[in-house]
Backbone atoms as SQL, in Angstrom:
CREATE TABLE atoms (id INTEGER PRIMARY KEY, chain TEXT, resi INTEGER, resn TEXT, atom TEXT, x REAL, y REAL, z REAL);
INSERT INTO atoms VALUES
  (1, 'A', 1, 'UNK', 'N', 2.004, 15.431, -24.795),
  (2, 'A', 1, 'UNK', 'CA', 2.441, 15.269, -23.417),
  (3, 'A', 1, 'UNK', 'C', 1.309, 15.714, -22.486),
  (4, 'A', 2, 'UNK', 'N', 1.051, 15.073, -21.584),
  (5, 'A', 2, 'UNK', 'CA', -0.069, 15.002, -20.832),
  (6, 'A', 2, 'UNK', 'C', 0.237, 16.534, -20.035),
  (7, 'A', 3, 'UNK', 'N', -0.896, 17.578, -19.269),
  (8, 'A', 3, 'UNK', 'CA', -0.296, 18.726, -18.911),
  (9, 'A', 3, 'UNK', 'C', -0.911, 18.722, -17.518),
  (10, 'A', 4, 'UNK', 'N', -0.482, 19.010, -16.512),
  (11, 'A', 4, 'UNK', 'CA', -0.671, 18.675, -15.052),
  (12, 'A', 4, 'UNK', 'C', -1.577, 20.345, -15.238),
  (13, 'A', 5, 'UNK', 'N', -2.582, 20.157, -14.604),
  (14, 'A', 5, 'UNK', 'CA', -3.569, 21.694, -13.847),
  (15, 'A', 5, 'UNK', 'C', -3.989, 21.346, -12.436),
  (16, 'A', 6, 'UNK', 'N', -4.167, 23.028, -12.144),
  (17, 'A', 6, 'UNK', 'CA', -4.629, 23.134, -10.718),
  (18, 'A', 6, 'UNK', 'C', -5.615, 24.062, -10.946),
  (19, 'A', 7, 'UNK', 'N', -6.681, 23.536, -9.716),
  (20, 'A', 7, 'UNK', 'CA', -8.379, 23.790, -9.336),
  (21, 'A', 7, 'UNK', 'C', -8.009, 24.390, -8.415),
  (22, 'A', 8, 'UNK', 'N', -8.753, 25.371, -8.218),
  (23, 'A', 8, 'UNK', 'CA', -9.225, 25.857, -6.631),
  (24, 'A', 8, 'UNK', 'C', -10.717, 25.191, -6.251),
  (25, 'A', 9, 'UNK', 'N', -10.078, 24.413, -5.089),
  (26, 'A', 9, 'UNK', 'CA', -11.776, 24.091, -4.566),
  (27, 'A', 9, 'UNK', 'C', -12.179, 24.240, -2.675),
  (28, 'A', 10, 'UNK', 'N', -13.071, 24.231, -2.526),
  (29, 'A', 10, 'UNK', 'CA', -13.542, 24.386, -1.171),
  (30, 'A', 10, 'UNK', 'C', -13.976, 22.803, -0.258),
  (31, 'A', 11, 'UNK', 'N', -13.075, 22.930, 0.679),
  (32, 'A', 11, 'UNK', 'CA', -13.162, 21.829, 1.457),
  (33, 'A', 11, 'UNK', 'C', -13.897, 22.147, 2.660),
  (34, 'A', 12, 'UNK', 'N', -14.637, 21.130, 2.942),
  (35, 'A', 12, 'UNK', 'CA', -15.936, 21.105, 3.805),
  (36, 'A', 12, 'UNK', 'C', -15.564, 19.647, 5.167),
  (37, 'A', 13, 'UNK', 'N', -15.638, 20.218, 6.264),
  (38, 'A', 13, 'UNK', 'CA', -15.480, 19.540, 7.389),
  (39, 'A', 13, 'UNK', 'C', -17.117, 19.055, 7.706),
  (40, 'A', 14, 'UNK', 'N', -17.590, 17.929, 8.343),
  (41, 'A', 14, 'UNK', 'CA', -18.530, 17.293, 8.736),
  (42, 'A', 14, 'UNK', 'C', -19.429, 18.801, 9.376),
  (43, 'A', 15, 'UNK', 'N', -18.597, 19.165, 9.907),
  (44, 'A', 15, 'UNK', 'CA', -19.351, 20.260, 10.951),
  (45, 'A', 15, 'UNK', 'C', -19.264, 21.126, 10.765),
  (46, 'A', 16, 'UNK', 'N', -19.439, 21.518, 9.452),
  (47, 'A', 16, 'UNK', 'CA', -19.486, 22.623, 8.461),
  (48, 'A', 16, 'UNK', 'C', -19.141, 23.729, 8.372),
  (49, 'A', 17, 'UNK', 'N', -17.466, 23.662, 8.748),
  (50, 'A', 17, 'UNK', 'CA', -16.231, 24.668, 8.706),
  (51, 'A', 17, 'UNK', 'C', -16.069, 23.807, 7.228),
  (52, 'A', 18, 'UNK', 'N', -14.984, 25.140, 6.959),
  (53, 'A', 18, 'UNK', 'CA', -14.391, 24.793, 5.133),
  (54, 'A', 18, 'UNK', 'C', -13.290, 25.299, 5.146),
  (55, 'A', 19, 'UNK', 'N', -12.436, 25.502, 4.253),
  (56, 'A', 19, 'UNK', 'CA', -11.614, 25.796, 3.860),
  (57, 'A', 19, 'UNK', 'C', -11.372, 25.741, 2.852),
  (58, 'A', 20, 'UNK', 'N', -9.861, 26.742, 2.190),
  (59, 'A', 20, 'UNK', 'CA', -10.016, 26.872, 0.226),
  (60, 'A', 20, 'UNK', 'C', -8.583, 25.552, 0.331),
  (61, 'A', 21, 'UNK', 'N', -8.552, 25.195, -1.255),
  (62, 'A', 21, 'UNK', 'CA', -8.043, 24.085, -0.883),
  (63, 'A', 21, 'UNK', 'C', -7.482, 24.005, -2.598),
  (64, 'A', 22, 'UNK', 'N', -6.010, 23.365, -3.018),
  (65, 'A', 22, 'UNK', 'CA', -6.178, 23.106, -4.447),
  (66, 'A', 22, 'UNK', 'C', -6.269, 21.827, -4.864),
  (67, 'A', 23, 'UNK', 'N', -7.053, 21.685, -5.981),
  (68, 'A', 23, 'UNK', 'CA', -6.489, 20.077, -6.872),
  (69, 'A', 23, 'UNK', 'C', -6.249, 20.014, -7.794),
  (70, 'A', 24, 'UNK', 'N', -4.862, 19.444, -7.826),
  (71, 'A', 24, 'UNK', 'CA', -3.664, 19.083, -9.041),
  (72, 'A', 24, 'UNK', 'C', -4.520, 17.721, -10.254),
  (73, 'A', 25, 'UNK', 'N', -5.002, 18.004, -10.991),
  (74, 'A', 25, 'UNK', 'CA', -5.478, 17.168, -12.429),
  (75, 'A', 25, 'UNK', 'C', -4.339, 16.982, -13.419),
  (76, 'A', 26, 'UNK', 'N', -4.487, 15.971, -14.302),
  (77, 'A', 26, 'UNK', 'CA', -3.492, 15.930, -15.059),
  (78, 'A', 26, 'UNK', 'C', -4.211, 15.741, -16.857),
  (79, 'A', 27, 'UNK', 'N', -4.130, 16.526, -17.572),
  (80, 'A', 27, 'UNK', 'CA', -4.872, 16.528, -18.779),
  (81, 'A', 27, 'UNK', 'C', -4.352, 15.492, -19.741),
  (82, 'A', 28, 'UNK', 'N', -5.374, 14.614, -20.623),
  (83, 'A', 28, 'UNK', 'CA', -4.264, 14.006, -21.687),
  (84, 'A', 28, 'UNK', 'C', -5.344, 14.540, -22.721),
  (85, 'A', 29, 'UNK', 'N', -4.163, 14.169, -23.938),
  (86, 'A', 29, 'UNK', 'CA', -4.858, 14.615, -25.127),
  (87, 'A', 29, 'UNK', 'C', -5.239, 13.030, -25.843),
  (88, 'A', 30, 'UNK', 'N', -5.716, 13.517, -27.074),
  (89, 'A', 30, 'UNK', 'CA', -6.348, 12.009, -27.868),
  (90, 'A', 30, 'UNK', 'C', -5.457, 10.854, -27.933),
  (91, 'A', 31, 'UNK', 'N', -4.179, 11.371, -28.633),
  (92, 'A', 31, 'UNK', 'CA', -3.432, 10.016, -28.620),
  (93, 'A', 31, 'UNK', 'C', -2.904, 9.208, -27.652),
  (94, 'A', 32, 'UNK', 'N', -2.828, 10.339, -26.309),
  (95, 'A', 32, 'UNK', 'CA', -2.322, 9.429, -25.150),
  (96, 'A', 32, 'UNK', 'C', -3.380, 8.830, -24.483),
  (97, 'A', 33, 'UNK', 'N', -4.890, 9.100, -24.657),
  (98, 'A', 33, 'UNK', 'CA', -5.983, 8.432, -24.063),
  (99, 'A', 33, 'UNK', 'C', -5.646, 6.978, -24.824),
  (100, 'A', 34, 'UNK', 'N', -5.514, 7.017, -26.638),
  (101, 'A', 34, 'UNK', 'CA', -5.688, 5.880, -27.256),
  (102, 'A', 34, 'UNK', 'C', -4.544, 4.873, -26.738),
  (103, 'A', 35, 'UNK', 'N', -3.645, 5.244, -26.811),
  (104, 'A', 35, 'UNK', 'CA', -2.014, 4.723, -26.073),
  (105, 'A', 35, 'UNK', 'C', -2.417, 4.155, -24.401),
  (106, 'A', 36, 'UNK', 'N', -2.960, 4.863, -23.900),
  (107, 'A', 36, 'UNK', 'CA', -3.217, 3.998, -22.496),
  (108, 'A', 36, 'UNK', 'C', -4.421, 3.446, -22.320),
  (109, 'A', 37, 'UNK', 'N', -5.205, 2.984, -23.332),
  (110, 'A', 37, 'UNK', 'CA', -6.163, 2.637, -23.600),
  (111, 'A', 37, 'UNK', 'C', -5.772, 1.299, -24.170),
  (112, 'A', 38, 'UNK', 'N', -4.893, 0.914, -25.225),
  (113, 'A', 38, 'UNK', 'CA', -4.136, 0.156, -25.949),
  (114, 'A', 38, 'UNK', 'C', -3.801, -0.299, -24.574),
  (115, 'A', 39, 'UNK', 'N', -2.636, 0.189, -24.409),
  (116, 'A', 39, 'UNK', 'CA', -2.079, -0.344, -23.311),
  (117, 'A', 39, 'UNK', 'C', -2.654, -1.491, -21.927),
  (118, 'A', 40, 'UNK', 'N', -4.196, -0.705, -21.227),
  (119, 'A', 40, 'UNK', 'CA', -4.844, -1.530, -20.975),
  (120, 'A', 40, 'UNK', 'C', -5.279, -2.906, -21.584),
  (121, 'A', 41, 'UNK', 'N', -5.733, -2.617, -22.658),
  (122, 'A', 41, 'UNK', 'CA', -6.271, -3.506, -23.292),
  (123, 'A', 41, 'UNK', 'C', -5.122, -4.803, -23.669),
  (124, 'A', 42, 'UNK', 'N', -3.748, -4.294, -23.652),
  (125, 'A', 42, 'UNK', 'CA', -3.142, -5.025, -23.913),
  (126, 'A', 42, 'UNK', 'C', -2.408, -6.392, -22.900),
  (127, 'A', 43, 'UNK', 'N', -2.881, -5.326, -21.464),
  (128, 'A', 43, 'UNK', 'CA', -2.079, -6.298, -20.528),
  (129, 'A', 43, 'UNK', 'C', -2.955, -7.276, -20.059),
  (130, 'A', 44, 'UNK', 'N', -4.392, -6.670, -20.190),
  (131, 'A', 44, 'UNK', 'CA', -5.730, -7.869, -19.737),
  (132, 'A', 44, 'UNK', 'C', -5.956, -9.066, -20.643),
  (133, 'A', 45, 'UNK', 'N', -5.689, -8.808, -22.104),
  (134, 'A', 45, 'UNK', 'CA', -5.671, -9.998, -22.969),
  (135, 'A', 45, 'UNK', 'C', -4.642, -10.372, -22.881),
  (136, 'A', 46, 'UNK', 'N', -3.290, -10.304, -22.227),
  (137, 'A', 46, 'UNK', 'CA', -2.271, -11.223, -21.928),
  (138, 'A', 46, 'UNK', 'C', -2.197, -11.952, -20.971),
  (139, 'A', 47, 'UNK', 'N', -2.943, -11.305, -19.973),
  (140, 'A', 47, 'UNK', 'CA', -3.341, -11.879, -18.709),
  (141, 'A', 47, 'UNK', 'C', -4.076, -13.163, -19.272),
  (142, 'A', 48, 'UNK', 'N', -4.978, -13.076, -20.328),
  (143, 'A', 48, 'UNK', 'CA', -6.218, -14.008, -20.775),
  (144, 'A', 48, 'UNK', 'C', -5.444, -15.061, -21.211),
  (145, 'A', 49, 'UNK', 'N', -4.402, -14.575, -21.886),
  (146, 'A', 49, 'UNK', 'CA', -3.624, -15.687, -22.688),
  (147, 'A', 49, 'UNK', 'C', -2.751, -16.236, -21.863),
  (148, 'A', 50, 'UNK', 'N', -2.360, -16.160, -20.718),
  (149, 'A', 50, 'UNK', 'CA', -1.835, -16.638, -19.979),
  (150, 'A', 50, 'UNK', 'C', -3.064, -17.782, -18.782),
  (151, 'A', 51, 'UNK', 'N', -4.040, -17.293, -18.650),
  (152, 'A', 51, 'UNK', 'CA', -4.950, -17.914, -17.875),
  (153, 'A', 51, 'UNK', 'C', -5.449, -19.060, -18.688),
  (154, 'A', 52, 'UNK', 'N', -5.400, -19.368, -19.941),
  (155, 'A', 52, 'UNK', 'CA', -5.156, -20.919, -20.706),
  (156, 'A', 52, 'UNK', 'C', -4.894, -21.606, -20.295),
  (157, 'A', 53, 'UNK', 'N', -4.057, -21.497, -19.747),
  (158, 'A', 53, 'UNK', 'CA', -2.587, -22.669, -18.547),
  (159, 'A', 53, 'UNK', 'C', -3.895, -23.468, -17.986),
  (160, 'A', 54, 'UNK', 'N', -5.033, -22.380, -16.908),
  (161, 'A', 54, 'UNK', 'CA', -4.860, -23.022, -16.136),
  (162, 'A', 54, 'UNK', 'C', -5.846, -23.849, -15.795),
  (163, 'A', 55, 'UNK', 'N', -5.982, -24.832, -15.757),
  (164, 'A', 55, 'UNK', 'CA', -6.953, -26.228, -15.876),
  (165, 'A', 55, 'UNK', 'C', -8.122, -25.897, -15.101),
  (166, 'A', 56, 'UNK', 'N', -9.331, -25.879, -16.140),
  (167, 'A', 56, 'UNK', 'CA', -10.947, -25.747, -15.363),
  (168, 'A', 56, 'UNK', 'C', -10.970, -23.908, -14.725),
  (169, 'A', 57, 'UNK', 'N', -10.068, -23.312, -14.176),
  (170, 'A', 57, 'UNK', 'CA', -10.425, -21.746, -13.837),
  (171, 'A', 57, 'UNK', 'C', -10.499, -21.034, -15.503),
  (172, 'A', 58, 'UNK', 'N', -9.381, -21.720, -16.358),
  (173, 'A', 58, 'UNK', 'CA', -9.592, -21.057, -17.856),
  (174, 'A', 58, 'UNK', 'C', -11.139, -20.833, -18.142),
  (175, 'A', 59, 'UNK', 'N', -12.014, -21.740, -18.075),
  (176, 'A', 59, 'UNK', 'CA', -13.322, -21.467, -18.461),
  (177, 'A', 59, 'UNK', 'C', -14.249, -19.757, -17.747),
  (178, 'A', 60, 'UNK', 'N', -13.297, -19.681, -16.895),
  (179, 'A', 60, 'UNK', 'CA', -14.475, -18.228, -16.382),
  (180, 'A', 60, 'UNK', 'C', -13.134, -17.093, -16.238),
  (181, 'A', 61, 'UNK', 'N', -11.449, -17.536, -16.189),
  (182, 'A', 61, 'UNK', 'CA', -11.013, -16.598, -16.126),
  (183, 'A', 61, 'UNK', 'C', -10.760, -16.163, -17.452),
  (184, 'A', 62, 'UNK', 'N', -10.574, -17.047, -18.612),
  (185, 'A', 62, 'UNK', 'CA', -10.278, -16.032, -19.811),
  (186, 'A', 62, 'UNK', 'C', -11.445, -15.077, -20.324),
  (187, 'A', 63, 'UNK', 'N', -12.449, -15.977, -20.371),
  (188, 'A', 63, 'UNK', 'CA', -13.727, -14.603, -20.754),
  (189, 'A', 63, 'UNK', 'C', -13.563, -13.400, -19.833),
  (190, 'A', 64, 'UNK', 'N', -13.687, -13.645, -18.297),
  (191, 'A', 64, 'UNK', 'CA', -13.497, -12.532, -18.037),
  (192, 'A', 64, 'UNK', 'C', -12.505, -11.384, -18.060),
  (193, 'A', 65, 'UNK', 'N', -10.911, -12.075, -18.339),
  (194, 'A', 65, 'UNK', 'CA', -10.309, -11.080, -18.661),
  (195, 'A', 65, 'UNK', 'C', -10.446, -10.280, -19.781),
  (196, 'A', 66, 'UNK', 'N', -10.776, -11.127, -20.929),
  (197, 'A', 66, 'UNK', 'CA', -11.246, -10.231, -22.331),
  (198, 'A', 66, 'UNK', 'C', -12.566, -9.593, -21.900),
  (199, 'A', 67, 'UNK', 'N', -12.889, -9.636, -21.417),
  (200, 'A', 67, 'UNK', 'CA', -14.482, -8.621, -20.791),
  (201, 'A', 67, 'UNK', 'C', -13.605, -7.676, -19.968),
  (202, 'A', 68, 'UNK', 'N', -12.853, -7.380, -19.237),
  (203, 'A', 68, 'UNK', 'CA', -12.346, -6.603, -18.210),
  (204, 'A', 68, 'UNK', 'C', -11.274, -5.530, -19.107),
  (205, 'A', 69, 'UNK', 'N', -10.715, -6.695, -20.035),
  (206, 'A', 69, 'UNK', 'CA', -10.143, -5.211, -20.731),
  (207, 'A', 69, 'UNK', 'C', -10.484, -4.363, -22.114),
  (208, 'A', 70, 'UNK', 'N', -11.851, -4.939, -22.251),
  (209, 'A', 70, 'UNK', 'CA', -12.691, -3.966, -23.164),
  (210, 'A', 70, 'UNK', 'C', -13.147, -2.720, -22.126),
  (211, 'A', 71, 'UNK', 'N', -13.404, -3.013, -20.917),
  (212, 'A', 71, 'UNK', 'CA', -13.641, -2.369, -19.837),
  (213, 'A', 71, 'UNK', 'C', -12.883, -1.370, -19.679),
  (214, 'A', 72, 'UNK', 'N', -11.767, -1.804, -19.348),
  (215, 'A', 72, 'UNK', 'CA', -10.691, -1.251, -18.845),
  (216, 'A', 72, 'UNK', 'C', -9.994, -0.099, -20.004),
  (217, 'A', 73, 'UNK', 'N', -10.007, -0.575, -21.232),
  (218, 'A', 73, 'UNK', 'CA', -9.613, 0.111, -22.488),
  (219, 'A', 73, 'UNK', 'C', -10.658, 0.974, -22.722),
  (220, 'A', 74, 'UNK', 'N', -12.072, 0.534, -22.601),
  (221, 'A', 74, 'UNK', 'CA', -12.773, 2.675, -22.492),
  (222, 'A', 74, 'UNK', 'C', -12.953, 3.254, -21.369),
  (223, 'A', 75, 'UNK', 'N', -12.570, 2.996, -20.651),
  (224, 'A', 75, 'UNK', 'CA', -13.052, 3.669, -18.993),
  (225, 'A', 75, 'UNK', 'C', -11.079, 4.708, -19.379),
  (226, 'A', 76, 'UNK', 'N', -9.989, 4.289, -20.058),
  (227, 'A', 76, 'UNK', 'CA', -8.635, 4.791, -20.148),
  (228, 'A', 76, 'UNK', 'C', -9.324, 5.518, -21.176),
  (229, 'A', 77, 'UNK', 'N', -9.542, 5.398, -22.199),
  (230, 'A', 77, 'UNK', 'CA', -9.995, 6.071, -23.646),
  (231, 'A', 77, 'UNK', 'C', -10.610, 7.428, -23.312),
  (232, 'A', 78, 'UNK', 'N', -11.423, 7.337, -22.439),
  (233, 'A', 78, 'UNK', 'CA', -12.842, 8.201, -22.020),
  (234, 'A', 78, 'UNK', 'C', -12.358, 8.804, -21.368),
  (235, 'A', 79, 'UNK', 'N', -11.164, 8.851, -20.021),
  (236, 'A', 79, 'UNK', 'CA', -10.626, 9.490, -19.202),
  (237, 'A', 79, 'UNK', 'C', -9.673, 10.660, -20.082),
  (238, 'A', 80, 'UNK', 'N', -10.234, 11.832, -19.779),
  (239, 'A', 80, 'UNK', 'CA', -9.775, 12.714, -20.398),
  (240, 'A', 80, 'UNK', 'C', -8.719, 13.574, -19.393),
  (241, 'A', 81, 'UNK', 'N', -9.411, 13.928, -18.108),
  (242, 'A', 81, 'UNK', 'CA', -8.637, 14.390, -17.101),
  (243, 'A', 81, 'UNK', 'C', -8.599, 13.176, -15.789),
  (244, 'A', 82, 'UNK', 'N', -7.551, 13.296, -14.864),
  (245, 'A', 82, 'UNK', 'CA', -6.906, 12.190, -14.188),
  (246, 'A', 82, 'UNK', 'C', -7.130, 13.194, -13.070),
  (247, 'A', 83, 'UNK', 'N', -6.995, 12.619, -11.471),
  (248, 'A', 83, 'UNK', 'CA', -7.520, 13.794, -10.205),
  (249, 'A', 83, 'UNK', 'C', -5.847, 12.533, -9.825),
  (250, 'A', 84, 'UNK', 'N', -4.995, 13.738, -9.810),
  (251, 'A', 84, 'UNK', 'CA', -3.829, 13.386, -8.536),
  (252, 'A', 84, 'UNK', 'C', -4.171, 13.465, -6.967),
  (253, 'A', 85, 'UNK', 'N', -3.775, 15.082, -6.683),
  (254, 'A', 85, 'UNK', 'CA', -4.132, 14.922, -5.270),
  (255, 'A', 85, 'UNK', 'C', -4.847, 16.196, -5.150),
  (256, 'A', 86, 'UNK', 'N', -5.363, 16.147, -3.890),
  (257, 'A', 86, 'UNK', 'CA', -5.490, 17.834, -3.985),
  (258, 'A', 86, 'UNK', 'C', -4.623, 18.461, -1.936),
  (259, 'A', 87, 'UNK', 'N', -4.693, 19.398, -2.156),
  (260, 'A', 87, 'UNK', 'CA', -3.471, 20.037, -0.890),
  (261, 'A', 87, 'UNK', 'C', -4.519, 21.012, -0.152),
  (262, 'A', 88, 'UNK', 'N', -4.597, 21.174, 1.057),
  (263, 'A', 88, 'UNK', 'CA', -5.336, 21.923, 1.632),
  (264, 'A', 88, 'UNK', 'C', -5.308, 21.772, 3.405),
  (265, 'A', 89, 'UNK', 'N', -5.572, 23.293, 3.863),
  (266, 'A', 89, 'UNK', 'CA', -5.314, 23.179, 5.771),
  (267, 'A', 89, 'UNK', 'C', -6.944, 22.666, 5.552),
  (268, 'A', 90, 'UNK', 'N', -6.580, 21.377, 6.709),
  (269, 'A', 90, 'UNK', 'CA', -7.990, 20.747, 7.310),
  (270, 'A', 90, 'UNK', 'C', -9.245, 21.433, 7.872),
  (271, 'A', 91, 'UNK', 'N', -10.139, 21.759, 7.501),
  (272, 'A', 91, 'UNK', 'CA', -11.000, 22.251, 8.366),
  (273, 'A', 91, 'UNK', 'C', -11.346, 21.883, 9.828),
  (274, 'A', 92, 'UNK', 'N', -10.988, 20.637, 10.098),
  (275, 'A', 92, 'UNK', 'CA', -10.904, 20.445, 11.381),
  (276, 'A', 92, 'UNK', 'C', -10.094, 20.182, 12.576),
  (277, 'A', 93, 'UNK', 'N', -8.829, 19.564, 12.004),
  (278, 'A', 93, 'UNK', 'CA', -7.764, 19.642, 12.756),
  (279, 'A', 93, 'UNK', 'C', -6.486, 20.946, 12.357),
  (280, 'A', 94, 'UNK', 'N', -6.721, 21.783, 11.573),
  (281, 'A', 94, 'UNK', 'CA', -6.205, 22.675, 11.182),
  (282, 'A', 94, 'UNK', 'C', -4.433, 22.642, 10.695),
  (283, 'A', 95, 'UNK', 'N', -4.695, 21.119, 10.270),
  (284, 'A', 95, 'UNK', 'CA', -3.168, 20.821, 9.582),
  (285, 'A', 95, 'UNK', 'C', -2.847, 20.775, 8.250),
  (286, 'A', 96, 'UNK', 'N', -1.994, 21.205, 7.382),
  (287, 'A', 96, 'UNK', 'CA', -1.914, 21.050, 5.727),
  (288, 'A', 96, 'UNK', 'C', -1.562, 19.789, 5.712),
  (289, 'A', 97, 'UNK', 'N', -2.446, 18.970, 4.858),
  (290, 'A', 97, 'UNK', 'CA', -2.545, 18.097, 4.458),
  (291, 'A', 97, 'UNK', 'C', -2.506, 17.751, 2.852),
  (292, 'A', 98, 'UNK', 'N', -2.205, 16.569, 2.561),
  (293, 'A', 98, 'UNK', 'CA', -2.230, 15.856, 1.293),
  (294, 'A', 98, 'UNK', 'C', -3.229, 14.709, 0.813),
  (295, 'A', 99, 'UNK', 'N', -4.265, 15.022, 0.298),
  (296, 'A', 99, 'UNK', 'CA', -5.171, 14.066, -0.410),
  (297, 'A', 99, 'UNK', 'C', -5.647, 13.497, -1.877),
  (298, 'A', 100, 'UNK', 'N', -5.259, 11.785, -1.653),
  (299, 'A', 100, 'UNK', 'CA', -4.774, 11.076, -2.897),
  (300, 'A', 100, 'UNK', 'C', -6.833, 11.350, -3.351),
  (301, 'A', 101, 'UNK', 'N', -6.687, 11.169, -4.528),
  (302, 'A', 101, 'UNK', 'CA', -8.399, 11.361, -5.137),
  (303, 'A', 101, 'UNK', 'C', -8.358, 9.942, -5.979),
  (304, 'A', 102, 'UNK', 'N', -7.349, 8.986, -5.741),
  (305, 'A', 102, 'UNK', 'CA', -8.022, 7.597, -6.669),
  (306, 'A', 102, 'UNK', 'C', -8.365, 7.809, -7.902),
  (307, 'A', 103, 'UNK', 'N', -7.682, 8.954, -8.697),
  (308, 'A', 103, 'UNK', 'CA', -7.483, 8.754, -10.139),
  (309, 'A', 103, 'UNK', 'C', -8.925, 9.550, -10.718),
  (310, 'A', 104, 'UNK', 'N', -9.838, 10.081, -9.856),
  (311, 'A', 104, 'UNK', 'CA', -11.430, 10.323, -10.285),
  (312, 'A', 104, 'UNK', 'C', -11.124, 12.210, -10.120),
  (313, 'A', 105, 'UNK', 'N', -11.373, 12.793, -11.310),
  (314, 'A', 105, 'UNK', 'CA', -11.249, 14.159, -11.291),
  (315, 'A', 105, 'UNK', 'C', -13.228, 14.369, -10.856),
  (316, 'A', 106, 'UNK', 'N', -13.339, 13.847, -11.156),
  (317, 'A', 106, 'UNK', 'CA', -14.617, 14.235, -10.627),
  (318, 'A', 106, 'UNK', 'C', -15.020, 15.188, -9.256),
  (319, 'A', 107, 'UNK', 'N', -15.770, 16.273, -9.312),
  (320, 'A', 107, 'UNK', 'CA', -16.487, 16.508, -7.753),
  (321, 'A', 107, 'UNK', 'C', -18.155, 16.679, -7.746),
  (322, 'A', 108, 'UNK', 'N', -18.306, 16.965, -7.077),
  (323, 'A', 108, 'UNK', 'CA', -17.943, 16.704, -4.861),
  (324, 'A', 108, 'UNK', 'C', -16.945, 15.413, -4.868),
  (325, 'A', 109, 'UNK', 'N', -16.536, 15.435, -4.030),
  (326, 'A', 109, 'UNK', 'CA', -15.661, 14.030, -3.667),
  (327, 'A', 109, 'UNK', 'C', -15.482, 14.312, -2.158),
  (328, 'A', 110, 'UNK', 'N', -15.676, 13.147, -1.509),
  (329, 'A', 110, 'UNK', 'CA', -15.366, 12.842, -0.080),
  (330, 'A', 110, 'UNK', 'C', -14.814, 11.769, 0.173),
  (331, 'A', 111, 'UNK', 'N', -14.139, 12.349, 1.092),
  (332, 'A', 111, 'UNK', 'CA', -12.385, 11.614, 1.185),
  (333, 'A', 111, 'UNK', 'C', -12.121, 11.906, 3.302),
  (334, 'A', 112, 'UNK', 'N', -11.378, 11.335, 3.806),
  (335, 'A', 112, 'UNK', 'CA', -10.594, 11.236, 4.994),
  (336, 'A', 112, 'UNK', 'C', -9.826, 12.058, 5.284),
  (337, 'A', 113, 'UNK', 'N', -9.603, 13.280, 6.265),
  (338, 'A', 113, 'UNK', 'CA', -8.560, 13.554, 6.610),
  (339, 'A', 113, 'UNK', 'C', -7.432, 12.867, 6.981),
  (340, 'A', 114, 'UNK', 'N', -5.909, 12.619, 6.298),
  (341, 'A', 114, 'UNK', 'CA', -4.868, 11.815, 6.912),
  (342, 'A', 114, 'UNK', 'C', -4.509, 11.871, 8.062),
  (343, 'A', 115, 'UNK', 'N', -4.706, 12.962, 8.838),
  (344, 'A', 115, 'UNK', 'CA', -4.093, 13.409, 10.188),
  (345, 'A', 115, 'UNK', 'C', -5.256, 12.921, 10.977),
  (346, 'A', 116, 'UNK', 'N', -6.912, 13.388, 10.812),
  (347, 'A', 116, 'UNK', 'CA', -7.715, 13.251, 12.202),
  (348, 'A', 116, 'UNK', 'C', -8.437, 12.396, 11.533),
  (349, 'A', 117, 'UNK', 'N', -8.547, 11.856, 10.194),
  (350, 'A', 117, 'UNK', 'CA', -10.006, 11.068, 9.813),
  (351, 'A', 117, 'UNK', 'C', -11.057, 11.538, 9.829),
  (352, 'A', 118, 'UNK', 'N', -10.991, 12.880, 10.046),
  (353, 'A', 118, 'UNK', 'CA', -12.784, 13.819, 9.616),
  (354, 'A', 118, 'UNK', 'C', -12.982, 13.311, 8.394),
  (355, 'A', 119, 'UNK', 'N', -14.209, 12.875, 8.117),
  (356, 'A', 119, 'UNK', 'CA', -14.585, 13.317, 6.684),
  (357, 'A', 119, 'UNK', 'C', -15.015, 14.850, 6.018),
  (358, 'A', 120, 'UNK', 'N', -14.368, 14.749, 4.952),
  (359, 'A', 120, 'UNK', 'CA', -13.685, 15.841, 4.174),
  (360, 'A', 120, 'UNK', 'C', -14.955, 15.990, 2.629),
  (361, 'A', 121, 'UNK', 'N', -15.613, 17.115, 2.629),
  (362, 'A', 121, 'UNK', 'CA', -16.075, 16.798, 1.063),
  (363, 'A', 121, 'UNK', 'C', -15.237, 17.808, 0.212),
  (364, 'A', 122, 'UNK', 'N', -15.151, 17.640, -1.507),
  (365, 'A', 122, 'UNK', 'CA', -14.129, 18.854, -1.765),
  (366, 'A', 122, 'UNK', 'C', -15.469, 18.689, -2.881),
  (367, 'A', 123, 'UNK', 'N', -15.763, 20.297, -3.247),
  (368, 'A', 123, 'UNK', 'CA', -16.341, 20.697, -3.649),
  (369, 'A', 123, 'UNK', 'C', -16.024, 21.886, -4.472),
  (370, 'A', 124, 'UNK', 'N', -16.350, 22.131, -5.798),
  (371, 'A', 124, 'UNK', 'CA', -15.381, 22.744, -7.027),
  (372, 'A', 124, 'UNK', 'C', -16.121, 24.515, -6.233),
  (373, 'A', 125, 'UNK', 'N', -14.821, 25.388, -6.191),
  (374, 'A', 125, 'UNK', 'CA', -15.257, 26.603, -5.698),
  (375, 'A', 125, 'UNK', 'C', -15.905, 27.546, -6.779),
  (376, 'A', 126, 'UNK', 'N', -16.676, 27.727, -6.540),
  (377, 'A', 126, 'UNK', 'CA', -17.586, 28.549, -7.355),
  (378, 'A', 126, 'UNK', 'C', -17.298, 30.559, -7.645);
C-alpha cells in the first residue's frame, strides 16, 4: 500500500521573503510501481489497437501510441515517490494556501500563488 509522507520545505516569494511550508509525497513500493506501470502500458496499447479503425491517421497514430506507452510504463515504473500538494502561508500575500505539484516530487519547484499569482519557489529545508 502506497504510504503518504510529509516534507518540511521553505517557500520563497520573488522578493525574497519565505516562509516554512509542508509537502505531502506519496511513497510506492516495487509492486505497485510494476502495477501502474502495467497499467499504463496497458491503456496506450489499447488506445493503439483501437487507432487501427482509423483510415490513413493509423499509420502515425499506432506507432506512436506503442512508443508513448513504453514511455509512459517507465517514467510509472521509475516513479518511486509522487509530489501531491504542498500547504503553506504565502510569502507574499500572507494567505494559507494549497499547492498542486503536477505529480513531480522533485525540488526546487516553482509554482503560482492561487490567491495573488506571485511566483513561489519551494525549496527542500535544510
Amino acid at each position: 500500500m502506497a504510504k503518504e509522507q510529509e516534507k518540511i520545505i521553505t517557500v520563497r516569494a520573488g522578493s525574497g521573503a519565505s516562509a516554512e511550508g509542508r509537502m505531502f509525497t506519496r511513497l510506492y513500493e516495487d509492486g505497485e510501481r510494476t502495477m501502474r506501470a502495467a497499467k499504463a502500458l496497458g491503456m496506450y496499447w489499447l488506445i493503439a489497437l483501437l487507432c487501427v479503425l482509423i483510415p490513413v491517421a493509423h499509420f502515425v497514430l499506432v506507432p506512436g501510441f506503442l512508443v508513448a506507452g513504453v514511455v509512459a510504463a517507465k517514467r510509472k515504473k521509475d516513479m518511486a515517490e509522487e509530489g501531491l500538494h504542498a500547504q503553506c502561508v504565502c510569502p507574499a500575500c500572507g494567505k494559507d494556501v494549497r499547492i498542486d505539484l503536477e505529480h513531480s516530487a522533485d525540488i526546487p519547484q516553482w509554482r503560482k500563488c492561487p490567491e495573488c499569482s506571485t511566483g513561489l519557489e519551494l525549496v527542500q529545508d535544510k
